[in-house]
FIKOLZA-1660 file (N, C-alpha, C; in steps of 0.1 Angstrom, whole numbers, plus 5000, padded with zeros to 4 digits):
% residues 167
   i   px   py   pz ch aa at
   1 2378 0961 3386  A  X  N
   1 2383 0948 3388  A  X CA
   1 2371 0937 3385  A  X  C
   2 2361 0939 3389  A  X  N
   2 2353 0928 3389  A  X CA
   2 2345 0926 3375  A  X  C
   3 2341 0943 3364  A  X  N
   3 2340 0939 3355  A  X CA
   3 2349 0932 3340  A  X  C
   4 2360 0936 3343  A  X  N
   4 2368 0925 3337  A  X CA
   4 2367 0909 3339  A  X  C
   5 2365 0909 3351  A  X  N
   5 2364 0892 3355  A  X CA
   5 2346 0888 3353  A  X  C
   6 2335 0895 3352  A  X  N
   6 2324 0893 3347  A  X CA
   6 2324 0893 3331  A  X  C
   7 2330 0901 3325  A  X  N
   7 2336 0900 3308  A  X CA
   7 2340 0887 3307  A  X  C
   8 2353 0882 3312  A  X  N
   8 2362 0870 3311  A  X CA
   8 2351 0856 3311  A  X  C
   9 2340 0858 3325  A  X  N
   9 2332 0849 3328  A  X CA
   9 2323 0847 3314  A  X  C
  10 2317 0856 3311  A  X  N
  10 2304 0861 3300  A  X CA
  10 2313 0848 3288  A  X  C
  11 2325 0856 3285  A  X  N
  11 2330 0846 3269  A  X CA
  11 2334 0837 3270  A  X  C
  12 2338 0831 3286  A  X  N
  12 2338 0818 3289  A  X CA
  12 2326 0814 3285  A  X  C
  13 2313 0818 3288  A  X  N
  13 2301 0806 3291  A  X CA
  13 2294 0805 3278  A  X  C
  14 2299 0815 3270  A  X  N
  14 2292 0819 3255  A  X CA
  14 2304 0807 3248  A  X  C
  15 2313 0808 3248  A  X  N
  15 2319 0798 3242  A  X CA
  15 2321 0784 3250  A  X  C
  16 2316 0778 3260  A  X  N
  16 2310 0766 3266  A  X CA
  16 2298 0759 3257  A  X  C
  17 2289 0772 3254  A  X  N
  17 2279 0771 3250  A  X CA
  17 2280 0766 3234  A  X  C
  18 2287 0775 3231  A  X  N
  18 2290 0770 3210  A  X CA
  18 2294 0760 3214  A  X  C
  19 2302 0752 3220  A  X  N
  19 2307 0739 3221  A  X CA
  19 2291 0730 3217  A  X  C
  20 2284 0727 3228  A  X  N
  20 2267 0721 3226  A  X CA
  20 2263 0722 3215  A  X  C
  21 2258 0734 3208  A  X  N
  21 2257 0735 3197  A  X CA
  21 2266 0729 3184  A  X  C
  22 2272 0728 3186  A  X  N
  22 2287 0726 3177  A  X CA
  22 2280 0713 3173  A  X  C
  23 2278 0700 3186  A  X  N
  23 2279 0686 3186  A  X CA
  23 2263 0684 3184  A  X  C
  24 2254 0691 3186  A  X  N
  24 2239 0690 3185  A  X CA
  24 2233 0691 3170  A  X  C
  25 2229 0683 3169  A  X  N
  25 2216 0681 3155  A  X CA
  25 2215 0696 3151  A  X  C
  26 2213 0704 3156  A  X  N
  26 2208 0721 3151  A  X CA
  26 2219 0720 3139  A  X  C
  27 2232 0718 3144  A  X  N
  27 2241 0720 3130  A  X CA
  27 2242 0715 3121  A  X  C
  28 2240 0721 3112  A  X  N
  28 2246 0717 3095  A  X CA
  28 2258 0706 3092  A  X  C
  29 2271 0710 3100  A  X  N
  29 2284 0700 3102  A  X CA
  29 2278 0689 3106  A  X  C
  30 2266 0684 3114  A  X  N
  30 2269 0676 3121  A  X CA
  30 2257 0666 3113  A  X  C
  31 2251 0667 3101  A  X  N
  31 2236 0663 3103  A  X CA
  31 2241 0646 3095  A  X  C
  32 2254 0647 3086  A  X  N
  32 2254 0630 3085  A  X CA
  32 2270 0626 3090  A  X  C
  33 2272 0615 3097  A  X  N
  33 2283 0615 3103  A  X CA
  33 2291 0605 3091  A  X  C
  34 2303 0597 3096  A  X  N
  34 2311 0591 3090  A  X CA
  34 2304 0578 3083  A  X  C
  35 2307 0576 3069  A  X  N
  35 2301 0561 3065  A  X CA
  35 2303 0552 3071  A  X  C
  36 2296 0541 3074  A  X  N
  36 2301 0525 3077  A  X CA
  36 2300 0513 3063  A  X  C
  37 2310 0509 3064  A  X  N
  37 2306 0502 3048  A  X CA
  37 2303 0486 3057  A  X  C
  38 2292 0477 3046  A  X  N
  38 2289 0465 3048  A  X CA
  38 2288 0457 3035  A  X  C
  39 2294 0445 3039  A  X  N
  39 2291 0437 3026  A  X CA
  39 2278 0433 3019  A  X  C
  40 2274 0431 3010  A  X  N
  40 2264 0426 2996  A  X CA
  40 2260 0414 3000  A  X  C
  41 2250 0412 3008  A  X  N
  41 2249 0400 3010  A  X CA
  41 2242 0389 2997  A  X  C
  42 2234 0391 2992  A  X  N
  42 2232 0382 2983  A  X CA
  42 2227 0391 2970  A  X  C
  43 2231 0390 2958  A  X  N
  43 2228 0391 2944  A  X CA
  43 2213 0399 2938  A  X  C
  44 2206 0387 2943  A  X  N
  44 2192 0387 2939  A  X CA
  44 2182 0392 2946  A  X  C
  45 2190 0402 2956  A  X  N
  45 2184 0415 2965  A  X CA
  45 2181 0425 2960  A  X  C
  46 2183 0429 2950  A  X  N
  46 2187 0440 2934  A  X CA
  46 2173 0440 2932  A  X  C
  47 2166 0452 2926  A  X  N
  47 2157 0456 2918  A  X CA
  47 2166 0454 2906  A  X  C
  48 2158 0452 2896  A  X  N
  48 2161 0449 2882  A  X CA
  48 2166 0461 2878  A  X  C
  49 2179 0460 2873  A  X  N
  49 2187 0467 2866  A  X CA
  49 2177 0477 2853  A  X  C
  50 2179 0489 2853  A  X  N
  50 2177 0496 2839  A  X CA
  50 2187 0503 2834  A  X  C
  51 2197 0507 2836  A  X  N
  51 2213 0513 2835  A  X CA
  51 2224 0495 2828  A  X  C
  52 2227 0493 2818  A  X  N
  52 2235 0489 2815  A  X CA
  52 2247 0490 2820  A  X  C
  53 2254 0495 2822  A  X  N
  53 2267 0498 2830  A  X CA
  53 2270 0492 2842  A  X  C
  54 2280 0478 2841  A  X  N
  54 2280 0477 2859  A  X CA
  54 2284 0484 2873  A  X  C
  55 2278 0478 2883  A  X  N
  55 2282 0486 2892  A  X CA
  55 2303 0483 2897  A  X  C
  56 2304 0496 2901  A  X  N
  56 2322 0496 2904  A  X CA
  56 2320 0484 2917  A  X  C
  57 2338 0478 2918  A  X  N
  57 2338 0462 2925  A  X CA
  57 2334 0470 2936  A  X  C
  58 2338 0478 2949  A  X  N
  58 2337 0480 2961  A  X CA
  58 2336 0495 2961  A  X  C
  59 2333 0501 2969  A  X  N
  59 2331 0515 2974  A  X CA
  59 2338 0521 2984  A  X  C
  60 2348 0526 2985  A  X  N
  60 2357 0523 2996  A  X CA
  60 2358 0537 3002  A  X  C
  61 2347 0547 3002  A  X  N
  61 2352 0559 3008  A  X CA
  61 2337 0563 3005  A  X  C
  62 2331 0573 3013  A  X  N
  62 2317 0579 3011  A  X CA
  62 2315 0590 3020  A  X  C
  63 2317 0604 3018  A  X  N
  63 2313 0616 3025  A  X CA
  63 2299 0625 3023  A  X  C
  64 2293 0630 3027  A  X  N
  64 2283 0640 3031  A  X CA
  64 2290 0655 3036  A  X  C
  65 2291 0667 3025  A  X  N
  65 2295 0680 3027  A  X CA
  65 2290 0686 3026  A  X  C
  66 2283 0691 3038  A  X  N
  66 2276 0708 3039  A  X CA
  66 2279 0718 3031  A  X  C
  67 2269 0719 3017  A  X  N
  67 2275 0733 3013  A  X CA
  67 2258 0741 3015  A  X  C
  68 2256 0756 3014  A  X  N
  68 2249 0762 3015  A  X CA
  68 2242 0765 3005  A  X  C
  69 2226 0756 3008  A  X  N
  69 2217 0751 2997  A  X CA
  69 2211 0736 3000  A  X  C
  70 2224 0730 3005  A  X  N
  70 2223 0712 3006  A  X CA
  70 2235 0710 3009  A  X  C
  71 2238 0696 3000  A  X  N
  71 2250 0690 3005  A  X CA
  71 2261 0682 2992  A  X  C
  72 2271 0679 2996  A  X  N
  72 2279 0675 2979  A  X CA
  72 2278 0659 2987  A  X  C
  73 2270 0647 2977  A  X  N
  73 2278 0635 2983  A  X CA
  73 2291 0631 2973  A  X  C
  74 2302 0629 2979  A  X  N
  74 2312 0623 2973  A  X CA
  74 2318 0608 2974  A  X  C
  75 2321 0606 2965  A  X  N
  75 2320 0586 2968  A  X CA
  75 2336 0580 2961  A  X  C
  76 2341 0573 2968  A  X  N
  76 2351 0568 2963  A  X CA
  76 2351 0554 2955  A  X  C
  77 2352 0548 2945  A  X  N
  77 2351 0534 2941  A  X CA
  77 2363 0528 2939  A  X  C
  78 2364 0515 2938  A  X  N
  78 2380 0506 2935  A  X CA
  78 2375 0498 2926  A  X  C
  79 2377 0499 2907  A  X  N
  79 2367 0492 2899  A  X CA
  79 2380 0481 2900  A  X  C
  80 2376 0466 2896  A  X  N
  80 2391 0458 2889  A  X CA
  80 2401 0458 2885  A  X  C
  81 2402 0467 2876  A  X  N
  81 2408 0472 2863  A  X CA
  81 2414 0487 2864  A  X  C
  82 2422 0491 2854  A  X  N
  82 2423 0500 2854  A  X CA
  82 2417 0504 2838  A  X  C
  83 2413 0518 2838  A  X  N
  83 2406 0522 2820  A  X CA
  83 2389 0523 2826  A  X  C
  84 2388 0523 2836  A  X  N
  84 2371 0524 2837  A  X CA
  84 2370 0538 2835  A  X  C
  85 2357 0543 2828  A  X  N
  85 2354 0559 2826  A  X CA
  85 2333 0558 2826  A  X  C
  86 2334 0570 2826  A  X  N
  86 2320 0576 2827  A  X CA
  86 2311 0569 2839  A  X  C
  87 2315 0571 2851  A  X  N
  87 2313 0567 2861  A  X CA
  87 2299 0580 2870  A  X  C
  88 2291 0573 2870  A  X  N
  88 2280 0582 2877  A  X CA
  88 2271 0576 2889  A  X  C
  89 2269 0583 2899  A  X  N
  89 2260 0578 2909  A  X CA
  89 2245 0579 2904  A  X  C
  90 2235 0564 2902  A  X  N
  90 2221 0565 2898  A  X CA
  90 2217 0564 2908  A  X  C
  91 2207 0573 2908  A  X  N
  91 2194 0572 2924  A  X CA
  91 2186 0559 2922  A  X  C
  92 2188 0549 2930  A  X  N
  92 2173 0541 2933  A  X CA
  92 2166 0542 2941  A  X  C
  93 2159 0543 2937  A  X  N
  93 2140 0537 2945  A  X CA
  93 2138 0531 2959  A  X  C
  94 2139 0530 2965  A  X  N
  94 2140 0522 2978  A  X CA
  94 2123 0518 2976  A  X  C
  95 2114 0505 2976  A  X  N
  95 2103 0499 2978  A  X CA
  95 2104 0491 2988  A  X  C
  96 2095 0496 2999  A  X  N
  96 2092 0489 3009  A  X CA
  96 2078 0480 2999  A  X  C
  97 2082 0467 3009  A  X  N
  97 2066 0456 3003  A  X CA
  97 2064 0454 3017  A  X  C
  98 2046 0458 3022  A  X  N
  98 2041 0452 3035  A  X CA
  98 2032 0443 3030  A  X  C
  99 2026 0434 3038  A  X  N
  99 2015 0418 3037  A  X CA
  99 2008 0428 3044  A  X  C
 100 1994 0427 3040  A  X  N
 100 1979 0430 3048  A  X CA
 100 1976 0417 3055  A  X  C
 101 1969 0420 3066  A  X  N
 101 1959 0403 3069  A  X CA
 101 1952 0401 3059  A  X  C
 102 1950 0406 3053  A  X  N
 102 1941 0398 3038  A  X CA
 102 1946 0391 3031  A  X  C
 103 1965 0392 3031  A  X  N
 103 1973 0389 3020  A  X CA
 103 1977 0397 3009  A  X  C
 104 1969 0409 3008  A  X  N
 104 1973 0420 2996  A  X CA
 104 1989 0423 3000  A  X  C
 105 1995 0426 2992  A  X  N
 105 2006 0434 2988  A  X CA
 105 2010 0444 2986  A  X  C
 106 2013 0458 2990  A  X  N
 106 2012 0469 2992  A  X CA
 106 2030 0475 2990  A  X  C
 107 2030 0484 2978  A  X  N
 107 2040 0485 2977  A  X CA
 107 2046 0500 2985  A  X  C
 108 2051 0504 2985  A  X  N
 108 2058 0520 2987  A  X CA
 108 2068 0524 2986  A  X  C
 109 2072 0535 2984  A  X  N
 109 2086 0543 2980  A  X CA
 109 2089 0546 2993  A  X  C
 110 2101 0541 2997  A  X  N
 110 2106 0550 3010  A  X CA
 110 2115 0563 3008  A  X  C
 111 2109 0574 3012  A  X  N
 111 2115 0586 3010  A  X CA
 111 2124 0591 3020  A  X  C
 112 2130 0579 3029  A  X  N
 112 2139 0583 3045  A  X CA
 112 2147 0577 3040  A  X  C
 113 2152 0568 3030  A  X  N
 113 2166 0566 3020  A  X CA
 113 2170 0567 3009  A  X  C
 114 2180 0575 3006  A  X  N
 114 2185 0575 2993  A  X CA
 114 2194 0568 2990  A  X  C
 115 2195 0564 2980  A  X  N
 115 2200 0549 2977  A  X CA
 115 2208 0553 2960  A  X  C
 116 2217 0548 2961  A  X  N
 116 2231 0554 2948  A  X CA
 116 2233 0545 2944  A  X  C
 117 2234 0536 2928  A  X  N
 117 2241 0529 2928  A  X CA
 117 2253 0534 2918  A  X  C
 118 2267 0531 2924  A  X  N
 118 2275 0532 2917  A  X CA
 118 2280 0527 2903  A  X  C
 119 2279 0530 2892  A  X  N
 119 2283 0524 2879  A  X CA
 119 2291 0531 2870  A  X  C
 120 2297 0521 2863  A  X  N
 120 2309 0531 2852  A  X CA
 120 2309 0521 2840  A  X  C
 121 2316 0522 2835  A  X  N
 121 2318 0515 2823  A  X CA
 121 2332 0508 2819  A  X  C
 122 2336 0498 2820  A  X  N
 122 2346 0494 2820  A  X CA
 122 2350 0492 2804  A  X  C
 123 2367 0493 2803  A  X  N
 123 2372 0502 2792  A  X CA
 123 2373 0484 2782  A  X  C
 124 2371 0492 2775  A  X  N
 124 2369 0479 2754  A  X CA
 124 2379 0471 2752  A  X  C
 125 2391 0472 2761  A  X  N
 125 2405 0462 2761  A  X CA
 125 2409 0455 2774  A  X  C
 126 2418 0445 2773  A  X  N
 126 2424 0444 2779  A  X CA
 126 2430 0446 2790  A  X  C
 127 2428 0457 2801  A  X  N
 127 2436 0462 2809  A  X CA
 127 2442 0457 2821  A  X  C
 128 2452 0465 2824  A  X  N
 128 2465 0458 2837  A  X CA
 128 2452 0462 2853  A  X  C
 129 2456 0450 2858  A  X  N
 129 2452 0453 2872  A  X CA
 129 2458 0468 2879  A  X  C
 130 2474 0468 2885  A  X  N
 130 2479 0487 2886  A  X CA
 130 2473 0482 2902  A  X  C
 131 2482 0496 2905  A  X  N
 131 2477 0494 2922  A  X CA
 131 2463 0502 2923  A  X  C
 132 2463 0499 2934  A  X  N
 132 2448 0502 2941  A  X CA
 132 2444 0517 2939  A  X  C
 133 2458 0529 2943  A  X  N
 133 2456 0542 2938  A  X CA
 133 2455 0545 2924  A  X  C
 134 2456 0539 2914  A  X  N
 134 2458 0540 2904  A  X CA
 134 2446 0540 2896  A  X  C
 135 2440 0529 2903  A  X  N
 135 2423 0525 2897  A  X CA
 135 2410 0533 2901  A  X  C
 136 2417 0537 2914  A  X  N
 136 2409 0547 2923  A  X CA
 136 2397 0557 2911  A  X  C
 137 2383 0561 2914  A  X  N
 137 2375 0563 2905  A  X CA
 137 2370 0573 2919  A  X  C
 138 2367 0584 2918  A  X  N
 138 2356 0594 2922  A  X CA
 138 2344 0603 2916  A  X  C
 139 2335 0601 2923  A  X  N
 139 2320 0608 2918  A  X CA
 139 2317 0615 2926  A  X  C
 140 2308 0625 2923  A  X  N
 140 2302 0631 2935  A  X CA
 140 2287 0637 2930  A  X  C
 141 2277 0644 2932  A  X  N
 141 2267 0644 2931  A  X CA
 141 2259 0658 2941  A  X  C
 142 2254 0666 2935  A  X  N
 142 2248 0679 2944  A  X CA
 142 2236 0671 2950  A  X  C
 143 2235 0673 2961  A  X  N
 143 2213 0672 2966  A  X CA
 143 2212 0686 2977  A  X  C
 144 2202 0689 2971  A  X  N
 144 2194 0702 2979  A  X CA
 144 2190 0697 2988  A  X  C
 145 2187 0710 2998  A  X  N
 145 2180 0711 3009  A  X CA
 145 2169 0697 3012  A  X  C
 146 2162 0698 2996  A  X  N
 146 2149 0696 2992  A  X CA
 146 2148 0676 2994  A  X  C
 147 2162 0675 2988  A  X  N
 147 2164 0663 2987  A  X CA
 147 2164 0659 2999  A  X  C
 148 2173 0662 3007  A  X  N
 148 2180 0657 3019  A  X CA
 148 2160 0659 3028  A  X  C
 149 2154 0665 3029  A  X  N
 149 2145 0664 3039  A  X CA
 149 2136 0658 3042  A  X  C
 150 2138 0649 3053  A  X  N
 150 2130 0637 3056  A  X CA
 150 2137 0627 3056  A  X  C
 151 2150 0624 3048  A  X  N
 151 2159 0615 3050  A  X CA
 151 2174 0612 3061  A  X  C
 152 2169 0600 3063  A  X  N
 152 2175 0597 3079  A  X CA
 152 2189 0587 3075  A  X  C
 153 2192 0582 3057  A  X  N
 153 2201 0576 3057  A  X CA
 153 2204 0578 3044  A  X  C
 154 2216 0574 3036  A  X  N
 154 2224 0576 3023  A  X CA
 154 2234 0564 3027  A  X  C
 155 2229 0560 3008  A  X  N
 155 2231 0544 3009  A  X CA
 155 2238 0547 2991  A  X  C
 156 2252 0542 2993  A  X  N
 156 2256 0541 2979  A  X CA
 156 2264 0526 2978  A  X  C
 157 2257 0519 2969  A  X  N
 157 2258 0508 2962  A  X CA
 157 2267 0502 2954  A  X  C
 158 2278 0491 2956  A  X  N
 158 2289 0485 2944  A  X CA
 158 2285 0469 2945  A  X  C
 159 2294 0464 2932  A  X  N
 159 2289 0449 2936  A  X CA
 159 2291 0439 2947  A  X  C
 160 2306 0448 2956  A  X  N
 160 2308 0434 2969  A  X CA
 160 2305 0443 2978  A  X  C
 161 2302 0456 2980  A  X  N
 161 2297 0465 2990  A  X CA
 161 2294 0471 2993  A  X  C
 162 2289 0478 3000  A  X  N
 162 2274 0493 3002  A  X CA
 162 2285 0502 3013  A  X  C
 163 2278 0517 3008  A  X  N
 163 2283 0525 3023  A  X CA
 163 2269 0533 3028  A  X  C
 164 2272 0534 3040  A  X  N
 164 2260 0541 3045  A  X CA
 164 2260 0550 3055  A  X  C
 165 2257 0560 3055  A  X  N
 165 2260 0574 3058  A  X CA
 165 2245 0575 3070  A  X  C
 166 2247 0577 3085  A  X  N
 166 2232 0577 3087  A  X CA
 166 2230 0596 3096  A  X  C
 167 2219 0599 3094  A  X  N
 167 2217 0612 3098  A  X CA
 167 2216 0611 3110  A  X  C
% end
């Protein structure tokens, strides 16, 4: 009698326990949670363009999926128009600028965000506005292990909106 009820106890506390783990940083599922999107606040916050192609109007969906190796980011965009093609997420640079007491200027790469901007190419005619599903545009993009480590946020880029994914 009582080793049955010490059995019963045992896979109770072993599966109490995966619960903790489940919701703790150790896991893979858990390491970037749901986007928050925020608006573009001004223009001329932009590093200078080298991609011709503008960025899609808003970004309206952004995931982070654990696959084994890294992770897939997937991004949703809502261009204007309908006819937009060749739509790709470009990595930018993230440069922090610090002031010395001296006044020097000191530039640096921040390697704790990756930064997407979304662009596509909008189509040579004419085209009908269409509903919202219609215009709908999806990207997605592999990052390794390699990529992802040391980074604390994922930041993908449109012209009225950002989404941001934080680890």
């Amino acid at each position: 009698m009582r080793a049955p009820l010490l059995a019963l106890l045992a896979v109770i506390l072993t599966i109490g326990a995966c619960s903790q783990i489940g919701e703790s940083r150790f896991n893979p599922l858990n390491w970037f949670g749901k986007s928050e999107g925020r608006a573009i606040r001004e223009a001329n916050e932009r590093v200078p363009d080298t991609d011709p192609r503008p960025l899609v109007d808003q970004v309206t969906a952004m995931a982070i999926e654990p696959i084994p190796g890294g992770a897939i980011l997937r991004v949703t965009g809502l261009p204007p128009t309908q006819g937009h093609w060749k739509a790709d997420l470009v990595e930018v640079r993230q440069v922090i600028e610090t002031r010395g007491s001296d006044g020097t200027i000191t530039r640096v790469i921040d390697d704790s965000v990756l930064v997407y901007d979304f662009r596509l190419i909008p189509p040579p005619y004419v085209a009908r506005q269409g509903t919202d599903w219609s215009r709908e545009i999806e990207v997605a993009t592999y990052l390794t292990t390699n990529d992802l480590n040391g980074v604390t946020r994922v930041v993908v880029r449109g012209a009225r909106n950002e989404r941001i994914s934080r680890r």
